[in-house]
C-alpha positions as CSV (number, residue, x, y, z in Angstrom):
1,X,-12.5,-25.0,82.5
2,X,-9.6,-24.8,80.2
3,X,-8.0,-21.8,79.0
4,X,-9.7,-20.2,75.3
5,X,-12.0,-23.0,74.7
6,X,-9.1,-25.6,74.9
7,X,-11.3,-28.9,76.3
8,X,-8.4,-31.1,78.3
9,X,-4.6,-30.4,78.0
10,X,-2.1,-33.3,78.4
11,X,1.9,-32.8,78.7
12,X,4.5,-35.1,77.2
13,X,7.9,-35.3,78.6
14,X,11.4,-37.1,78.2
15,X,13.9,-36.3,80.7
16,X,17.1,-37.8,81.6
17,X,17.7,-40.1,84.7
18,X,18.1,-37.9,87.5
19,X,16.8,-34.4,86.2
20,X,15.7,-32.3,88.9
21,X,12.0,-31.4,88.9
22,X,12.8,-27.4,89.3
23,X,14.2,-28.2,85.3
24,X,11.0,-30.4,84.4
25,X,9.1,-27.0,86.2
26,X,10.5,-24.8,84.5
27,X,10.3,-26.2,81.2
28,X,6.3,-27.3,81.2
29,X,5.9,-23.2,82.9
30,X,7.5,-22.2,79.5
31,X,5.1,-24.2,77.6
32,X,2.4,-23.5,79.1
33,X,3.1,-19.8,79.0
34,X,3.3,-20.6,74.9
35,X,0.0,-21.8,74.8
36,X,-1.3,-19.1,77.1
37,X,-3.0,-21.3,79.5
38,X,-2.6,-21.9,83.0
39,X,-1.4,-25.2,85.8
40,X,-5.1,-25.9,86.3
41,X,-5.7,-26.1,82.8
42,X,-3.4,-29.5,82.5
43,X,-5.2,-33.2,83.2
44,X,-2.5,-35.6,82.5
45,X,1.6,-35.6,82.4
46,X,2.6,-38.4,80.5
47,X,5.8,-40.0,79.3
48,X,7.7,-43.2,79.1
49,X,7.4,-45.7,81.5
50,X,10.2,-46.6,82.3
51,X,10.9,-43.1,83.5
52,X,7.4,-42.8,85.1
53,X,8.8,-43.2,88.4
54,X,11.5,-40.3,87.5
55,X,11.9,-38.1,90.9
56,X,12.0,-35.6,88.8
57,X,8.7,-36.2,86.4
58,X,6.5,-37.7,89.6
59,X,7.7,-34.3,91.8
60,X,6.7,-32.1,88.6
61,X,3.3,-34.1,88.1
62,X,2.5,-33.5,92.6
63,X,3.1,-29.8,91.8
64,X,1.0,-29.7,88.7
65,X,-2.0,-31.7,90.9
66,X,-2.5,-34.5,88.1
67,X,-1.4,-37.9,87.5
68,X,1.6,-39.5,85.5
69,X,0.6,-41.3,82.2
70,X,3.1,-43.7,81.5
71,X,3.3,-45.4,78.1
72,X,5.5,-48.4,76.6
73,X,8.0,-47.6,74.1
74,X,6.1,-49.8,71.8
75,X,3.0,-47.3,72.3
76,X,5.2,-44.0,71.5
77,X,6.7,-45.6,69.0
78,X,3.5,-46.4,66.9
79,X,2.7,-42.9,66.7
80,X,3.9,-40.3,63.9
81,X,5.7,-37.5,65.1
82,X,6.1,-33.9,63.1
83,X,9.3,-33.2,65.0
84,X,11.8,-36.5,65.0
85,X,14.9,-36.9,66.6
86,X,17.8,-39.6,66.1
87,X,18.8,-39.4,69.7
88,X,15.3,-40.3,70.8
89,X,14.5,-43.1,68.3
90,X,18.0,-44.9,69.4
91,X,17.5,-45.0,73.1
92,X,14.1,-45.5,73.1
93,X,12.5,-46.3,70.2
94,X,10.3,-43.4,69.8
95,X,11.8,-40.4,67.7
96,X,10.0,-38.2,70.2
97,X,8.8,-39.1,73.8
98,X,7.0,-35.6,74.3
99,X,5.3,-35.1,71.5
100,X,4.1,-38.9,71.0
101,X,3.0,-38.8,75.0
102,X,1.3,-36.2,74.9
103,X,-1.1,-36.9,71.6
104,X,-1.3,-40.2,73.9
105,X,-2.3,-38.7,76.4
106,X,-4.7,-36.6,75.1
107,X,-6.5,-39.4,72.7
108,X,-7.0,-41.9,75.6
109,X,-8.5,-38.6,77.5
110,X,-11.6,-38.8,75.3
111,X,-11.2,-42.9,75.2
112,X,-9.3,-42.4,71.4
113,X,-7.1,-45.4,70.3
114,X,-3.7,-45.3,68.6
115,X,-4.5,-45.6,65.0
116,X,-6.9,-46.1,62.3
117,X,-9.8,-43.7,61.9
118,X,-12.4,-42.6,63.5
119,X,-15.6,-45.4,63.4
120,X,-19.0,-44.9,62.7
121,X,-19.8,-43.1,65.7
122,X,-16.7,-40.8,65.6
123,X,-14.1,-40.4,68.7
124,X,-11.2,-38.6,69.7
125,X,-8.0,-37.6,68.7
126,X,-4.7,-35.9,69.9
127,X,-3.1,-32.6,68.5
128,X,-0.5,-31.0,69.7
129,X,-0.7,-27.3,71.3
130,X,2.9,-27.0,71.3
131,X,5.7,-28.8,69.7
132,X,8.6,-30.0,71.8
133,X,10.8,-28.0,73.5
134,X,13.5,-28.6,75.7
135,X,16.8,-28.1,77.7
136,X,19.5,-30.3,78.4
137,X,17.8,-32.9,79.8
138,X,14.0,-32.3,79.5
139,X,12.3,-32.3,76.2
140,X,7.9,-31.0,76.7
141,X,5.2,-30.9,74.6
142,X,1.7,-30.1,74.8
143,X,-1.3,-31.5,73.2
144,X,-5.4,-31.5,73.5
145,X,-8.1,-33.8,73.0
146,X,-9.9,-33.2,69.5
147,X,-13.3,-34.9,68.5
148,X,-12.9,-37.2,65.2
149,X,-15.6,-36.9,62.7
150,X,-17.3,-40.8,62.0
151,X,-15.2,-42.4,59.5
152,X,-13.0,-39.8,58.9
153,X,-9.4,-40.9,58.0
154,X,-8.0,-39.1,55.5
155,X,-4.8,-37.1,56.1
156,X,-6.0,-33.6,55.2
157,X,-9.2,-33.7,57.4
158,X,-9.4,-30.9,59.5
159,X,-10.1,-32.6,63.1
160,X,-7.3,-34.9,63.1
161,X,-6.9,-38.4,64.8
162,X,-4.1,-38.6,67.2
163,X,-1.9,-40.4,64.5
164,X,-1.4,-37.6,62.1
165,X,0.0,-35.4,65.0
166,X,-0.4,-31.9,63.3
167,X,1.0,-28.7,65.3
168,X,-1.3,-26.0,66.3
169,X,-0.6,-23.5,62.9
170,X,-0.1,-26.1,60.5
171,X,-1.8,-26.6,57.3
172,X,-4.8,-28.7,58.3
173,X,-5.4,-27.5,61.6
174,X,-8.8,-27.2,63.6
175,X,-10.4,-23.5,63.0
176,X,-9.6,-22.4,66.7
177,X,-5.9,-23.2,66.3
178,X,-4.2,-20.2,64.7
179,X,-3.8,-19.9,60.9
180,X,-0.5,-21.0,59.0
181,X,2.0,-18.0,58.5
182,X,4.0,-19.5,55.5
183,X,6.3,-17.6,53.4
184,X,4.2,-18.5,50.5
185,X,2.7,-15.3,50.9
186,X,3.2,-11.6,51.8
187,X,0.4,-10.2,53.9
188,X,0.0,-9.0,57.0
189,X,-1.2,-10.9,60.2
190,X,-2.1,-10.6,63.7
191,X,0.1,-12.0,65.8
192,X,-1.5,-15.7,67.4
193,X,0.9,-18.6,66.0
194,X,2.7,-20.3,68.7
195,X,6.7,-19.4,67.2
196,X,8.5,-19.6,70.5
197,X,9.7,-15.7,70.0
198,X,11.9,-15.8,73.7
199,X,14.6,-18.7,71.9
200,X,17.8,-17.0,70.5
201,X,21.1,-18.8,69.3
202,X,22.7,-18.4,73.0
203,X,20.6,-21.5,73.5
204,X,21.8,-23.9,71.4
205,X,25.1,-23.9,73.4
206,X,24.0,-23.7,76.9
207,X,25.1,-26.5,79.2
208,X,26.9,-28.3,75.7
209,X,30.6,-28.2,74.6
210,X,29.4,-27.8,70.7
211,X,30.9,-26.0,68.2
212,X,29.2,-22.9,68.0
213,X,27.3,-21.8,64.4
214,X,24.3,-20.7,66.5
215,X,25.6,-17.4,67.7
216,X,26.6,-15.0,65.4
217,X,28.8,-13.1,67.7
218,X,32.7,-12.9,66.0
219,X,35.0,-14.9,67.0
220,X,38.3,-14.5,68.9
221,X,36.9,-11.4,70.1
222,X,36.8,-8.9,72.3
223,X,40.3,-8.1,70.9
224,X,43.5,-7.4,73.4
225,X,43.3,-3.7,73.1
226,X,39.5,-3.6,74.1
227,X,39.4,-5.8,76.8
228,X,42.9,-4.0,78.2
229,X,40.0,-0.7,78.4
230,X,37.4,-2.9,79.6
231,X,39.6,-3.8,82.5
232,X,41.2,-0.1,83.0
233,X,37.8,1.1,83.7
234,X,36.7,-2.0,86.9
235,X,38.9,0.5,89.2
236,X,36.2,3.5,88.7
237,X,33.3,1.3,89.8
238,X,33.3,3.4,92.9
239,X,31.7,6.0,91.2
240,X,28.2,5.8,89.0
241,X,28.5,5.8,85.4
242,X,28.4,8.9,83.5
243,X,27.8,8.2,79.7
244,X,28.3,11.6,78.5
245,X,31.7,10.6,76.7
246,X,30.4,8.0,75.1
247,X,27.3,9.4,74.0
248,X,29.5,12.3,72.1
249,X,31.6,9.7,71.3
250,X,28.5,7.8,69.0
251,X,27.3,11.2,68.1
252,X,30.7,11.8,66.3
253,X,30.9,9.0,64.4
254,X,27.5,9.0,62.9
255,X,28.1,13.2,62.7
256,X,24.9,13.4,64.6
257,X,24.2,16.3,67.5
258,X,24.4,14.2,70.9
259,X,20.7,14.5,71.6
260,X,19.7,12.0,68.7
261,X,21.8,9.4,70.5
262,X,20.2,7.0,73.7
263,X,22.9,4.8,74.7
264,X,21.5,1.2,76.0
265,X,22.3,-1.9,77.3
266,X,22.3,-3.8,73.9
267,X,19.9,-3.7,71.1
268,X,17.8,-5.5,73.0
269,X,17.1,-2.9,75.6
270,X,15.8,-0.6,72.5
271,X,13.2,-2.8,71.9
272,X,11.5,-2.7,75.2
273,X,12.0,1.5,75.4
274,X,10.2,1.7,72.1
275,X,7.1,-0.9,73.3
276,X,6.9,0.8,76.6
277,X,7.4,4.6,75.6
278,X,6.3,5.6,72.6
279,X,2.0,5.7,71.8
280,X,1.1,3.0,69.0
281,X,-1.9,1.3,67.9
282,X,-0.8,-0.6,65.0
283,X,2.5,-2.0,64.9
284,X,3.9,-4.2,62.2
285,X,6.5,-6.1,62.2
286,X,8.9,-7.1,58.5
287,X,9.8,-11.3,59.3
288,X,11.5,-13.1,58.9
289,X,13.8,-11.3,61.4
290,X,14.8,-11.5,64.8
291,X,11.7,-11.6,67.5
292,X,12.5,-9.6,70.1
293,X,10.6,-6.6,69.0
294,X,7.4,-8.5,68.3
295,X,8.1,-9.9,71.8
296,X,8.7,-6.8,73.8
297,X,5.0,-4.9,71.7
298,X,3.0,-8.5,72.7
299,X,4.6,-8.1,76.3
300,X,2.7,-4.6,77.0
301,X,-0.3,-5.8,75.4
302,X,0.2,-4.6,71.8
303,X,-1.7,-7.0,68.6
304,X,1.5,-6.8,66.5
305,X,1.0,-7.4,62.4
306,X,2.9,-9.3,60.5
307,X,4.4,-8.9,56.8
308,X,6.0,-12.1,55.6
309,X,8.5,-11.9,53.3
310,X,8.5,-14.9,50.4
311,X,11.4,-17.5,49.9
312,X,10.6,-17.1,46.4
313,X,10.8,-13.5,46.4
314,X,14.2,-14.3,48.1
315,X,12.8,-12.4,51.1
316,X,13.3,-9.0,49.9
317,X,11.4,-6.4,50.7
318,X,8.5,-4.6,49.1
319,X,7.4,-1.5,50.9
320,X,4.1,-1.9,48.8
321,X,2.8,-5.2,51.1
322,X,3.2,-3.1,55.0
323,X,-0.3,-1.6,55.1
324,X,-1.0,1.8,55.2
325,X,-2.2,2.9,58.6
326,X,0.6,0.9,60.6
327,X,2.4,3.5,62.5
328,X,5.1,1.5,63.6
329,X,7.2,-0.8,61.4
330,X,10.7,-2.8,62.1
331,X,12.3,-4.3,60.2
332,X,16.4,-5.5,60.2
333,X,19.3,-4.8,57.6
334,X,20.9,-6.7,56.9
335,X,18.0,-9.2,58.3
336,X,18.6,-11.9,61.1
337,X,18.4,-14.8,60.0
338,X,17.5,-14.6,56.5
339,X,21.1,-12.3,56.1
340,X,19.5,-9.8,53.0
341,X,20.8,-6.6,52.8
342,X,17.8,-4.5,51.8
343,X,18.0,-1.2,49.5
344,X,18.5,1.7,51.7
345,X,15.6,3.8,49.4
346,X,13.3,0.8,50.1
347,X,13.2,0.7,53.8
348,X,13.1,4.8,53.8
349,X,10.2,4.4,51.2
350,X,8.2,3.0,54.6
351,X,8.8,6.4,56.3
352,X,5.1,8.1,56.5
353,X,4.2,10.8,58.5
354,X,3.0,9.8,61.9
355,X,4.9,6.5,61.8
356,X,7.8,5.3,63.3
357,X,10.3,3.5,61.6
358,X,12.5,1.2,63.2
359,X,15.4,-0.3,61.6
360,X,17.7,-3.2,63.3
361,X,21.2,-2.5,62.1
362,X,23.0,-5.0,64.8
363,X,24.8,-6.5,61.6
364,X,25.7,-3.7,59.5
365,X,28.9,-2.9,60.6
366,X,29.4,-6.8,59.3
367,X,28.8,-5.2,55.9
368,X,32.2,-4.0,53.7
369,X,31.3,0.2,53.9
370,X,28.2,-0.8,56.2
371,X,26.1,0.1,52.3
372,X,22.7,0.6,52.4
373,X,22.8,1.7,56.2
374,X,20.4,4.7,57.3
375,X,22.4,5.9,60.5
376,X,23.2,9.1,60.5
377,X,19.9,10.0,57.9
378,X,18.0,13.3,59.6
379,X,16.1,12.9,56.2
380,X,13.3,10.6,56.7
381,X,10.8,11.7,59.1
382,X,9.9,9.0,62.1
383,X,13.2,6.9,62.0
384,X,15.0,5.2,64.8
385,X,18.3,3.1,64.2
386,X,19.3,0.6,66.7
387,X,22.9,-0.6,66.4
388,X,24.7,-3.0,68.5
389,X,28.4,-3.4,70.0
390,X,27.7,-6.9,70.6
391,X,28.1,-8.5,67.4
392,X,31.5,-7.8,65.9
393,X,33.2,-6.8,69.1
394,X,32.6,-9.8,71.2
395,X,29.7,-8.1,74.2
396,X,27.3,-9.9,74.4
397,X,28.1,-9.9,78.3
398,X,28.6,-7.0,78.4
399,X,24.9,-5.3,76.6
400,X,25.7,-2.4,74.8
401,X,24.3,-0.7,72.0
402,X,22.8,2.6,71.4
403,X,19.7,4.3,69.4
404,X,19.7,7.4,66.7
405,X,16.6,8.8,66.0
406,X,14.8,12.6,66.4
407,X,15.5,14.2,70.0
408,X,12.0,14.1,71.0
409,X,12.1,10.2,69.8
410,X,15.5,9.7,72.1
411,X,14.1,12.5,75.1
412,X,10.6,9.8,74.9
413,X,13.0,6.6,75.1
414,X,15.4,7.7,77.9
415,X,12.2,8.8,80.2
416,X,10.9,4.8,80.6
417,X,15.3,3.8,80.9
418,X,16.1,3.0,84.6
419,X,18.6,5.2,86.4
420,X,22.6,4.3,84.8
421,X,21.2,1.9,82.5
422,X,24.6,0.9,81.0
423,X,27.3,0.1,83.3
424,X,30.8,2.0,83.2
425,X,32.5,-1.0,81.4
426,X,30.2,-0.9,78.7
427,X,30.3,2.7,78.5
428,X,34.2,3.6,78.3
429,X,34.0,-0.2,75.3
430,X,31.4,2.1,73.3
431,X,33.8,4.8,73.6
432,X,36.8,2.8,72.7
433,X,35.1,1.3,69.9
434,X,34.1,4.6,67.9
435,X,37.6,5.3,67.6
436,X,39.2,5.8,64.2
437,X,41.3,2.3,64.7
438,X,38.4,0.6,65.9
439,X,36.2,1.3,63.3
440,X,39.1,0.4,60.8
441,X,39.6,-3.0,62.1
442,X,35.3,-3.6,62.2
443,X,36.0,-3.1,58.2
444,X,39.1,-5.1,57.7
445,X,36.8,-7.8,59.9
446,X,33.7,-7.0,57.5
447,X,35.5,-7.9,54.5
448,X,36.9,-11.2,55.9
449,X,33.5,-12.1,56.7
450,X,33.1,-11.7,53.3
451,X,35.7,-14.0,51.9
452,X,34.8,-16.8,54.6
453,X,30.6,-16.6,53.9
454,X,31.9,-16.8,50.1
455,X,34.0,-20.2,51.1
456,X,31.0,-21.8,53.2
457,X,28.4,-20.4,50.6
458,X,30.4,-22.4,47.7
459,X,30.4,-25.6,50.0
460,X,26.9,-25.9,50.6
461,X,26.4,-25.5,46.8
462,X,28.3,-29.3,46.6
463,X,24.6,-30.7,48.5
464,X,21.7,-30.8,46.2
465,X,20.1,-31.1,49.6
466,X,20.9,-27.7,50.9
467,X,19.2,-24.6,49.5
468,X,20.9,-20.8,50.7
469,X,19.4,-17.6,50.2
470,X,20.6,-15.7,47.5
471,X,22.5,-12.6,48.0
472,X,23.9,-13.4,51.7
473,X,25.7,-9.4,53.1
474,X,25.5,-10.8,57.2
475,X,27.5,-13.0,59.3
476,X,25.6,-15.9,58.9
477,X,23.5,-17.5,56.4
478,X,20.2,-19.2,55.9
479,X,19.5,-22.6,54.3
480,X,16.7,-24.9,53.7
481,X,16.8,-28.8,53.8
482,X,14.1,-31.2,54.2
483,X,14.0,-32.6,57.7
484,X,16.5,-29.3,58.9
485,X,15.3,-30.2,62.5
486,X,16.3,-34.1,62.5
487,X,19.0,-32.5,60.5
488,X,20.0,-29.8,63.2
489,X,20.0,-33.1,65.6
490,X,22.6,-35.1,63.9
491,X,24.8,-32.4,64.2
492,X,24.6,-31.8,67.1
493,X,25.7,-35.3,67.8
494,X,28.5,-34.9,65.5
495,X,29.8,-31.5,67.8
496,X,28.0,-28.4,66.2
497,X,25.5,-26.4,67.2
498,X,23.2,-25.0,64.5
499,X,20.5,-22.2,64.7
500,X,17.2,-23.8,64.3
501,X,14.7,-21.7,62.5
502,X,11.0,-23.0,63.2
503,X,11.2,-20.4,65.9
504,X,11.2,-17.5,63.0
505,X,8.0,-16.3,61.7
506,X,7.6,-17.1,58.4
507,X,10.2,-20.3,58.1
508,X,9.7,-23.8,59.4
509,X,11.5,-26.4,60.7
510,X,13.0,-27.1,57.0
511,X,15.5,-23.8,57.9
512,X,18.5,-23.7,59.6
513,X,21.0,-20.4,60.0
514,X,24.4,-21.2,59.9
515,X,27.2,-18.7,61.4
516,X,30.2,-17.6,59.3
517,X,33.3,-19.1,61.0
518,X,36.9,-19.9,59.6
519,X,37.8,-21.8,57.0
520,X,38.9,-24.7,59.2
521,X,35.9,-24.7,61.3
522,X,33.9,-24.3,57.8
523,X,35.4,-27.5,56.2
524,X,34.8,-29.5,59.5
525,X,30.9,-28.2,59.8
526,X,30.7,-29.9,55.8
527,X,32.5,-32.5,57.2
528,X,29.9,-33.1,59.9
529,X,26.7,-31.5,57.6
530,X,27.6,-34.8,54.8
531,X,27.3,-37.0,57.7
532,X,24.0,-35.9,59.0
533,X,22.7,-36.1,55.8
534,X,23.9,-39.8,55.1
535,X,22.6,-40.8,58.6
536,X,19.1,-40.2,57.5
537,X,19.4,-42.3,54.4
């Protein structure tokens, strides 16, 4: 029996000649894990068949126990996809071999038929579980048999023939797949869309020699002087790490006593100490903004709410819309992706006693005067600051960050950390980089963030395609186009990597963020970006 009432599951997949199946593996474990079910829950793998015979698809299906479906180009090709790609439709005719093999798949399960409606007596369609995903060379999606009302044809039926190809959380969807969170609307909801909240930026460049907007991590960095420390401190690796100078050093600079400071192996890290350590029973989370915390609550078992923030509202906050009795709320400032810099008063207006208030402040030193930042506040009751090294100093391999909140908050947070949880490198670089001359280059680099977001803001404006969000303060911006994830596809032919961001709760795949680069690499992304949008007519 299929997982949560789910009556047959069928995989799609496109893979390149000579994939390995350990990729094909990992990527349908991935998806799988997305749609919470299980191996045994799967009855079909299907794809195209010229690539049914694929060492690395037929070794995949043997593991999985079920057979491979394969499908003519001319089949795939006759059925609607919601997520097209160029690549796909010019070398096989299909704009997307997972996603159109797997509503296939999942129609001829319950004896369906490629088009037209549903006849007198009804039948079965396809609808997709999971949009594709991929890697390098494997694209996957997942899709389930649906019955098909008699007669039923029109497009915004709610059991849908195979054709019409709607993603579990659409508009239109079934009753049992989980409800739409647009930005059309603040409220609060439980967490049970199927955003993929593990993809980050870091994969848009993986395996790829792209041009990298996906990652907002500064360029040309870390600088001469830092990684000259960095590589002073590789001859005490003899000895274990002792953080004590770099915890005073943080402590100092925010003019905070040393117990209100945790030191940790990026931002990240923070997010897991506060789901694992500290006792909550209603956690909401502020999105659009990045998902790691909603991740790492849903990991330990936590229902984790959700206010939306509305395009139209230009996704600024109002503390009115997070409910009441939540007693722990994150949100970011300035906010990945959507790049607002909220009031400081409005984000301490969530304090309440007996919650926690966590606020994300990876990118505020990226902010001229890092305005509107709450580090170093002993004012409002319940809060926790996470800031991260990462960012604007060029760390990312290195992890580290550090938390300020109350000592009983930090004493809480440091009992669930591992033993030396930060390496010696990363503690004499958080050192280095409280210094008086660090901190004053972070602000000379704030402000030319600010002149180069200014230049790419004022480019985009020439495309009555391309719609930003007002008000940009972060490294990186956030625009809207039509088609952003066909879009997002073309340039990546063309050499750039953009962040896609379907994968945000609250956005769709209309969104892409965009990183603030150079004026040279700038001009060549609205080079590349007019290009992409010629190429789809």
């Amino acid at each position: 029996m299929v997982s949560d009432g789910v009556a047959s599951a069928h995989l799609g997949v496109g893979a390149r000649s000579g994939v390995p199946v350990d990729e094909v593996l990992a990527l349908i474990e991935a998806v799988l894990r997305e749609a919470g079910l299980r191996r045994a829950d799967v009855r079909s793998l299907a794809t195209l068949d010229a690539r049914a015979a694929e060492p690395g698809i037929t070794g995949a299906a043997e593991e999985l126990g079920v057979p491979v479906r394969g499908f003519t180009a001319a089949e795939l090709a006759a059925v609607p996809v919601p997520h097209p790609s160029a690549l796909p439709l010019a070398a096989t005719g299909t704009a997307s071999v997972a996603e159109a093999a797997a509503l296939l798949a999942a129609a001829a399960a319950g004896g369906g038929t490629a088009a037209g409606g549903a006849g007198p007596t009804g039948g079965t369609g396809g609808l997709l579980l999971v949009p594709k995903r991929k890697t390098r060379r494997v694209t996957c999606a997942l899709a389930t048999s649906v019955p098909v009302r008699p007669n039923e044809d029109a497009p915004g039926v709610r059991l849908l023939r195979r054709t019409h190809g709607y993603i579990a959380g659409e508009p239109g969807s079934p009753p049992t797949i989980p409800t739409p969170h647009t930005t059309a609307a603040m409220d609060m909801h439980l967490h049970t869309d199927a955003h993929d909240l593990r993809h980050h930026g870091d994969a848009e460049v993986r395996d790829e020699k792209l041009i990298d907007l996906a990652v907002n991590v500064r360029t040309n960095t870390p600088p001469d002087w830092l990684r000259r420390r960095i590589a002073d401190s590789l001859t005490g690796l003899a000895a274990y790490p002792d953080g004590r100078a770099a915890r005073a050093a943080v402590a100092e600079r925010h003019d905070l006593p040393s117990n209100r400071v945790l030191l940790t192996a990026g931002a990240a890290e923070a997010f897991v100490l506060i789901a694992r350590a500290l006792p909550v029973r209603r956690p909401v989370v502020v999105h659009p903004q990045f998902t790691e915390p909603e991740a790492a609550l849903s990991d330990v078992g936590h229902e984790v709410g959700r206010v939306l923030l509305r395009e139209e509202d230009g996704f600024r906050l109002d503390p009115a819309a997070v409910p009441e009795d939540a007693d722990l709320v994150v949100i970011g400032n300035p906010t990945n992706p959507t790049s607002v810099l909220h009031p400081a008063d409005s984000i301490a207006a969530l304090a309440r006693p007996g919650r926690t208030l966590v606020v994300d402040e990876a990118f505020i030193d990226a902010v001229p005067g890092e305005r509107e930042s709450l580090a170093g506040r002993t004012d409002v009751p319940g809060l926790v600051v996470l800031r991260s090294l990462t960012k604007t100093w060029g760390l990312a391999g290195l992890r580290i960050g550090y938390v300020l909140a109350e000592p009983e908050t930090i004493a809480a947070l440091e009992r669930s950390q591992p033993l030396w949880p930060v390496s010696t490198p990363a503690l004499v670089a958080a050192e280095a980089c409280m210094s008086r001359a660090a901190l004053a280059e972070a602000e000379h680099a704030a402000h030319r963030i600010g002149v180069e977001r200014a230049h790419l803001l004022a480019g985009l404006a020439e495309f009555d395609e391309v719609r930003t969000v007002e008000g940009s303060e972060g490294p990186f911006v956030l625009l809207r186009i039509d088609g952003a994830d066909a879009i997002r596809e073309r340039l990546r032919s063309l050499g750039f990597a953009a962040r896609r961001g379907d994968t945000f709760p609250g956005l769709d795949r209309n969104w892409l963020r965009i990183a603030v680069r150079d004026r040279v690499t700038t001009n060549r992304f609205l080079q590349a970006l007019d290009q992409a949008l010629l190429m789809g007519g």
